[in-house]
C-alpha positions as a LaTeX table, in Angstrom:
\begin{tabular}{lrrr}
\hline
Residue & $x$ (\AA) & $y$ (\AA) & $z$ (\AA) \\
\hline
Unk1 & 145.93 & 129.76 & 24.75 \\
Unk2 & 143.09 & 132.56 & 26.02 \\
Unk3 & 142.09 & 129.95 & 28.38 \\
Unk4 & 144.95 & 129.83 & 30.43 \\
Unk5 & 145.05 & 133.56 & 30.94 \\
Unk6 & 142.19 & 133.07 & 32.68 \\
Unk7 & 142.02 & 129.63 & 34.54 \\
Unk8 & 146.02 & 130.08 & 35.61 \\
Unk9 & 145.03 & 133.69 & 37.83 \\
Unk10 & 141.53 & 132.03 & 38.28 \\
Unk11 & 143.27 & 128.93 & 40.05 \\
Unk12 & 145.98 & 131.30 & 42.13 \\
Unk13 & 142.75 & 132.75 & 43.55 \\
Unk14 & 141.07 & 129.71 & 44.84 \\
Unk15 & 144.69 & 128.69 & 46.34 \\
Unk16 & 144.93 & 132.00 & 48.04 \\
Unk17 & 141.06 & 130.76 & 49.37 \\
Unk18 & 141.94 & 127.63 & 50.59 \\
Unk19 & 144.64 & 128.76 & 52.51 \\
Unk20 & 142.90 & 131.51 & 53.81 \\
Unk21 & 139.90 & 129.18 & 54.84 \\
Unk22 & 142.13 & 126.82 & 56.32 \\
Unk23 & 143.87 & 128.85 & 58.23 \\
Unk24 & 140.84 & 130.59 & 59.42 \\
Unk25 & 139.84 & 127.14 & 61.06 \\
Unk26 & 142.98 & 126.64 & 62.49 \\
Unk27 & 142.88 & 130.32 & 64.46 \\
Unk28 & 139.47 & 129.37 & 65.20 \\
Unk29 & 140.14 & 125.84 & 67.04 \\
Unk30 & 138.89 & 123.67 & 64.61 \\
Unk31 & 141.65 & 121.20 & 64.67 \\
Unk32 & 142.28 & 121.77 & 67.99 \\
Unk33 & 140.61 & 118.21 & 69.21 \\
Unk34 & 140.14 & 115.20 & 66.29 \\
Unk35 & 139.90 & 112.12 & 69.06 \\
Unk36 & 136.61 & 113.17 & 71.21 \\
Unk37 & 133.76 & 113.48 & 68.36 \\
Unk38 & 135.09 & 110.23 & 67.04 \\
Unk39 & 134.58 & 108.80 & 70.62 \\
Unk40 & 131.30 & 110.38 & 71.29 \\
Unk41 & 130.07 & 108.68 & 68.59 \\
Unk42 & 130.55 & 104.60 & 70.02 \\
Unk43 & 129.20 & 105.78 & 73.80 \\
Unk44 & 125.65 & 105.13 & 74.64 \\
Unk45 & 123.32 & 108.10 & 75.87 \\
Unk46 & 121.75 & 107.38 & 79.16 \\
Unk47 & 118.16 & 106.48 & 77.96 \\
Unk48 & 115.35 & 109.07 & 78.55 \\
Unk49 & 113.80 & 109.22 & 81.92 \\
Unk50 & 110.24 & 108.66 & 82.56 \\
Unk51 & 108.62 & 111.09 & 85.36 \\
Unk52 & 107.33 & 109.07 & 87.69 \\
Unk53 & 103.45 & 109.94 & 88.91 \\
Unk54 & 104.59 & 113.21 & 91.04 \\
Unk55 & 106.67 & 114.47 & 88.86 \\
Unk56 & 104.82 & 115.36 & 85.55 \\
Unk57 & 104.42 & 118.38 & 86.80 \\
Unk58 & 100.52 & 118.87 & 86.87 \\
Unk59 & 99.45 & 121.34 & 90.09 \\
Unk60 & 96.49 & 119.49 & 91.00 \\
\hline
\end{tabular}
């Protein structure tokens, strides 16, 4: 019976917590766009570019 005067306050705690946090990434955009990082996941990235012999940049 002592246990549940602690864990039931203990528990409203971490509720008041997760909403907090949750609405903390709301205010902060978070949510605000779920479709483009699972799209920029499936496109390619341009492969790197090699400098061609004038352009590595030594002066002499």
């Amino acid at each position: 019976m002592n246990a549940l005067l602690i864990l039931i306050p203990l528990s409203l705690v971490l509720l008041l917590a997760a909403i907090w946090a949750f609405a903390w990434a709301v205010k902060r955009g978070q949510f605000d766009d779920l479709d483009t990082p699972a799209i920029d996941i499936l496109q390619d990235e341009p492969a790197p570019r090699r400098p061609s012999a004038g352009e590595d940049g030594d002066a002499g």
